[in-house]
C-alpha positions in Angstrom: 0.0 0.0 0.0 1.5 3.4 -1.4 2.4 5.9 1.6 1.7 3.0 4.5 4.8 1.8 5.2 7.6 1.8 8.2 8.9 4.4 5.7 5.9 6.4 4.7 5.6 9.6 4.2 5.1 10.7 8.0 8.2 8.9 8.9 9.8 10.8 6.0 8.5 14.1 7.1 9.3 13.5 10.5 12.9 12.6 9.2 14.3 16.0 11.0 13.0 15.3 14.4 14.2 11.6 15.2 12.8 12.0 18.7 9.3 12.9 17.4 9.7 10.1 14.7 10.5 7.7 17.5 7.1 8.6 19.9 5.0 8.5 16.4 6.4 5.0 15.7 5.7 3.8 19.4 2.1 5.3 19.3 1.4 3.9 15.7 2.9 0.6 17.2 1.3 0.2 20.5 -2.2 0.8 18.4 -1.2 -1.9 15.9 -0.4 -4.4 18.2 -4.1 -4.5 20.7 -5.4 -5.7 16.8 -4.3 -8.4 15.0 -2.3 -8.0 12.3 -4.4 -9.2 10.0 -7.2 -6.7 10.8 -4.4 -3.8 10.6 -3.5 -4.9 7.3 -7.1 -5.2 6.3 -8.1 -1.9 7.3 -4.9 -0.2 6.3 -5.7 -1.9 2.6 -9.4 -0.8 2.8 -8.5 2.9 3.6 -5.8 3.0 1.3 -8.5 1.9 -1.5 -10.6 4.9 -0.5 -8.4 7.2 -1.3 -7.1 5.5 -4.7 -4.1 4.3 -3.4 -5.0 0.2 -3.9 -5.4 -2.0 -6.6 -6.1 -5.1 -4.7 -10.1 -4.6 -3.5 -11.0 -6.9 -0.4 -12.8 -9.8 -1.0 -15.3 -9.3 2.2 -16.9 -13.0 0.7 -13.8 -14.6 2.4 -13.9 -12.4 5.8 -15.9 -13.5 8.8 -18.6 -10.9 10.5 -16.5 -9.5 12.9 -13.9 -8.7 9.9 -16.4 -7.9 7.6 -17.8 -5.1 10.3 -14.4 -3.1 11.0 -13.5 -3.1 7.1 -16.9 -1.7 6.5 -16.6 0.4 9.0 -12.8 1.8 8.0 -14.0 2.4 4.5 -16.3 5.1 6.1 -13.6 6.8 8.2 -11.3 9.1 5.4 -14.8 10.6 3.6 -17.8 9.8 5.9 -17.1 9.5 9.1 -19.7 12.2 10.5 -21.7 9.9 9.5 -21.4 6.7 11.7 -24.3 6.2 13.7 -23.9 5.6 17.2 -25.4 2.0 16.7 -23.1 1.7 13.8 -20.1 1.9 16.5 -22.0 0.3 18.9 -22.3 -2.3 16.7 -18.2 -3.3 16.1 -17.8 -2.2 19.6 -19.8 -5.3 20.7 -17.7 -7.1 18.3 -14.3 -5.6 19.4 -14.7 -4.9 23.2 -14.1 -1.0 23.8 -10.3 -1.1 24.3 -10.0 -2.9 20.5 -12.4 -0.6 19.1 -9.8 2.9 20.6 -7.4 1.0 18.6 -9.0 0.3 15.8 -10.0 4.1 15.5 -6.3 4.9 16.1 -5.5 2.5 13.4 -7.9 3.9 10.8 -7.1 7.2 11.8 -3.4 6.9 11.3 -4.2 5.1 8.2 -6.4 8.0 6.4 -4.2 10.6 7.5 -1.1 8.6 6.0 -2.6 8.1 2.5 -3.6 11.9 2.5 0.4 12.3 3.5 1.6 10.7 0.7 -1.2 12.0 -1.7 0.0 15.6 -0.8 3.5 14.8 -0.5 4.1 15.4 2.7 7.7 14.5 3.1 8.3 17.3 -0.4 6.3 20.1 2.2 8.1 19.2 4.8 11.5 20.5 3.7 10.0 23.3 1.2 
């Protein structure tokens, strides 16, 4: 996925400031790992798709409920996320428990803001 990677675009921008690159790394890390990897990569692939950035479209046919729920519910996060309902979190907070779920939205968060990094160049603004 363009722009998602240990060396994406954040990480690039933050270049200058290692100590700042280092707490962003921890934080994007400590999110990561209360999720299974596979969900991270899922949503990470799902948000990236939003915004262009991914060829490979998700087969949700192959993903159980729970899986099917959050990747629905990260496609909503970069362009509608005003509006998800309260049920609608509700909803993959019963499926989650409320500790996954604050990663999750961590996760998704990170994700759509990284994409919209590297869709801006954000590393290139960084140093103009």
């Amino acid at each position: 996925m363009s722009g998602q990677g240990a060396g994406g675009p954040v990480f690039a921008a933050l270049a200058g400031d290692p100590v700042l690159a280092e707490h962003y790394a921890n934080f994007r890390a400590k999110a990561e790992s209360a999720l299974d990897a596979r969900l991270v990569a899922l949503v990470r692939q799902a948000i990236a798709a939003v915004h262009g950035m991914d060829a490979a479209p998700i087969d949700d046919t192959a993903l159980d409920e729970r899986t099917r729920l959050a990747v629905a519910y990260a496609r909503r996060i970069p362009f509608e996320h005003t509006a998800i309902t309260d049920p609608e979190a509700a909803a993959l907070v019963a499926q989650l428990g409320e500790p996954r779920f604050v990663a999750f939205s961590v996760v998704a968060a990170l994700a759509d803001a990284e994409c919209r990094a590297a869709l801006v160049d954000l590393p290139g603004l960084a140093a103009a």
